[in-house]
N, C-alpha and C positions, 0 to 999 in steps of 0.2 A: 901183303899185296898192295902196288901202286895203281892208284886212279888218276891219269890226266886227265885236270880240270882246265878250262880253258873260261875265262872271264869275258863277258861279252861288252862289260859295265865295270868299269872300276868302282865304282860304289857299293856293288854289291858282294856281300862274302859266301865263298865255298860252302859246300856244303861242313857241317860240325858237328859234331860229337858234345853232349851237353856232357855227360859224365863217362869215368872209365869203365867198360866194360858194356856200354851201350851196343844194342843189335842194331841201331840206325840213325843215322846220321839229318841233322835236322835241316830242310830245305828251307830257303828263302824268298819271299817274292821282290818281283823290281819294280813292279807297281804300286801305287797307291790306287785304289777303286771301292768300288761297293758293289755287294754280290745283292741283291732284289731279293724277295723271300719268291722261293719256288722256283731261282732261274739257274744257271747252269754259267761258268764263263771259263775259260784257259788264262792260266795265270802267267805271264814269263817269270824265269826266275833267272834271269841274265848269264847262264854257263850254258858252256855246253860241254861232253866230258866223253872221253873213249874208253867206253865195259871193254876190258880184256876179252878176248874169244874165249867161248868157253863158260861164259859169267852172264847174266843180267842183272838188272838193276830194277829194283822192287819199289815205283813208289806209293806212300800207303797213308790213311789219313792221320792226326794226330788225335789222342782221343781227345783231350782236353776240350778243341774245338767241335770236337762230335759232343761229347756231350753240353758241356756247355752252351753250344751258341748253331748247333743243328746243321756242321757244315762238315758235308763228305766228300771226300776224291770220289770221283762219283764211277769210276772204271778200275776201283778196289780191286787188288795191285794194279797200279799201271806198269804195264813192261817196257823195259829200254832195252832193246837188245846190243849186244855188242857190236853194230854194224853202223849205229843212226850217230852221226856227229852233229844234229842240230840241237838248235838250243832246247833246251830241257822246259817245259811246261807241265802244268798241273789243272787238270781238270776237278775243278771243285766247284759243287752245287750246296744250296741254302735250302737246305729241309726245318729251317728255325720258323717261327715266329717273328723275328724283325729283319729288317735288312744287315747286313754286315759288311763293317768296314776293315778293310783290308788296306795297312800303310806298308811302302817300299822297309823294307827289312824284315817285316814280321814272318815269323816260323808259320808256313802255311801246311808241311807237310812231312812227310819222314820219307827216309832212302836207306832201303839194303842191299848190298850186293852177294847174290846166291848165287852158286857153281850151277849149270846146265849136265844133263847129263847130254854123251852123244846119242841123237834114239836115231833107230833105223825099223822101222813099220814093215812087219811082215804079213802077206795076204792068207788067211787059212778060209777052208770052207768051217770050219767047227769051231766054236771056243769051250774050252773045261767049264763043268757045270760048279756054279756053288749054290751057298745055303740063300744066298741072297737072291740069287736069279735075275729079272728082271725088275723086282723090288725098288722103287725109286719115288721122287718127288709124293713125299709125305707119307709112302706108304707101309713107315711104323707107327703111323702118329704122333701126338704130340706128350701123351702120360704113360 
């Protein structure tokens, strides 16, 4: 499958592929900044690129930076739908301890591209019963 990418920054590189057989493609920022401990900022990442119909684009944090240095895409996956041709940004927040800095090139985030299914939402008065029921938010516990 082809992705057009479109470079908004010639200084900035495409998205990449660190090894073969990688699920996601490693994003870039085009900024250099500092993310505050606790705050929240949209990163650009100088492309912008057209998902095939059919397809979106997943992007997701990197763990290294989650674990290490407490920084989440904070809208885990964010969706690009195949429809949006603007520049591509990344919402990541600083859940760390110090502030973090963030220079133009560095890997801030991952990108997959999944297939959509077509869905078409039908009204019923009833839905099938299962074992789970209404069973939700915590209510297996945690042991």
């Amino acid at each position: 499958m082809n992705v057009n990418i479109k470079l908004l920054d010639k200084e900035v590189q495409a998205p990449s592929f660190a090894h073969v057989g990688d699920a996601c493609a490693d994003i870039r920022s085009n900024v250099s900044m500092k993310i505050p401990i606790g705050k929240v900022m949209m990163i650009p990442t100088g492309f912008a690129m057209a998902v095939p119909e059919g397809y979106e684009a997943l992007v997701r944090p990197r763990s290294g930076l989650a674990a290490k240095h407490g920084i989440a895409v904070l809208n885990s996956p964010g969706t690009i739908d195949s429809g949006y041709r603007g520049e591509v940004k990344v919402i990541l927040a600083n859940f760390g301890d110090k502030e973090f800095e963030i220079n133009k090139g560095d890997r801030i985030a991952q990108m997959a591209i999944r297939e959509v299914p077509e869905i078409e939402f039908q009204l019923v008065s009833d839905l099938d019963d299962t074992s789970r029921g209404e069973g939700g938010f915590g209510s297996t516990g945690i042991r």
